[in-house]
C-alpha positions in Angstrom: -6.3 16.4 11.7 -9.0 16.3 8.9 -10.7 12.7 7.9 -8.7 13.1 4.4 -5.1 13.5 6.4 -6.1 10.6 8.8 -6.6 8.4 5.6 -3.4 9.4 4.6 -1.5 8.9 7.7 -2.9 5.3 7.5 -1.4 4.2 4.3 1.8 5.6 5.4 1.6 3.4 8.3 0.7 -0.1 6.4 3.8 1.3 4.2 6.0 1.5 7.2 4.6 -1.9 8.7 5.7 -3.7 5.3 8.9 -1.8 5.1 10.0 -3.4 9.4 8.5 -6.8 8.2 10.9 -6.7 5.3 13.9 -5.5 7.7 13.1 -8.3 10.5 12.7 -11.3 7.9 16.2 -9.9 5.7 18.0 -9.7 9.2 16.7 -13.1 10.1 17.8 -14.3 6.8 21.1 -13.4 7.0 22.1 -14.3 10.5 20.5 -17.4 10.0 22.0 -18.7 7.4 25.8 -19.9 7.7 25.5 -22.1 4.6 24.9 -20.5 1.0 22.9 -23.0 -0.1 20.3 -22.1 2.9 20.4 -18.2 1.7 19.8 -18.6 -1.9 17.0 -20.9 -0.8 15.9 -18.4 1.3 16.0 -15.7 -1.4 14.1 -18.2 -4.0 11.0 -19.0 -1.2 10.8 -14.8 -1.4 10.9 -14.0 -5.2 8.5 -17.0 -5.0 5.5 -15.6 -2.7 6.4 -12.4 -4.5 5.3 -13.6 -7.5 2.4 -15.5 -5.7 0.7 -12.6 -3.8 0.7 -10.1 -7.6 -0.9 -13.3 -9.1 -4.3 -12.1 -11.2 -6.2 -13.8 -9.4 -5.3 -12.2 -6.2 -4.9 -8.4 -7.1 -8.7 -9.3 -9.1 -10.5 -10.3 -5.5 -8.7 -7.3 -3.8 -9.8 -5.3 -6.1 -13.4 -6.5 -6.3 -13.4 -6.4 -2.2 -12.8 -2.7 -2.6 -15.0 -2.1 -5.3 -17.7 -3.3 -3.1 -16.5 -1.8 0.4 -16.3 1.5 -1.7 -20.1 1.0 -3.0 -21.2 0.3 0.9 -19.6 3.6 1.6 -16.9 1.4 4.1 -13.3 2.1 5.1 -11.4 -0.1 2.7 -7.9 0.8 3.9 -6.3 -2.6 4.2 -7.3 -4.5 2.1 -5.0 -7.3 0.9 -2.8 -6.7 3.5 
């Protein structure tokens, strides 16, 4: 496996990682919650950090992280993650 494949196989995985996160808090959620009231508050806290991690400010410092990790000639794979 060349470097460029390996780089590619990495990303995939950080994909994948996000993707069990999201099935393992959901499946929490849900047999958590025997009042709706808790699972539309549950649903709001989400949509919330959502919102809060593609702030400006935060894609601007992961962006200027890689800028400069790129310049150094380092991995920056990961990044904001």
């Amino acid at each position: 496996m060349n470097t460029n494949q390996y780089k590619g196989f990495r990303g995939i995985r950080f994909g994948v990682y996000v993707g069990i996160l999201h099935l393992i808090g959901f499946n929490c959620l849900f047999a958590s919650t025997a009042d709706s009231t808790l699972l539309g508050l549950g649903f709001l806290a989400y949509t919330l950090g959502m919102r809060h991690a593609f702030d400006a400010d935060h894609i601007v410092a992961i962006d200027n992280t890689i800028r400069k990790l790129v310049q150094q000639k380092e991995d920056a794979v990961g990044v904001g993650f």
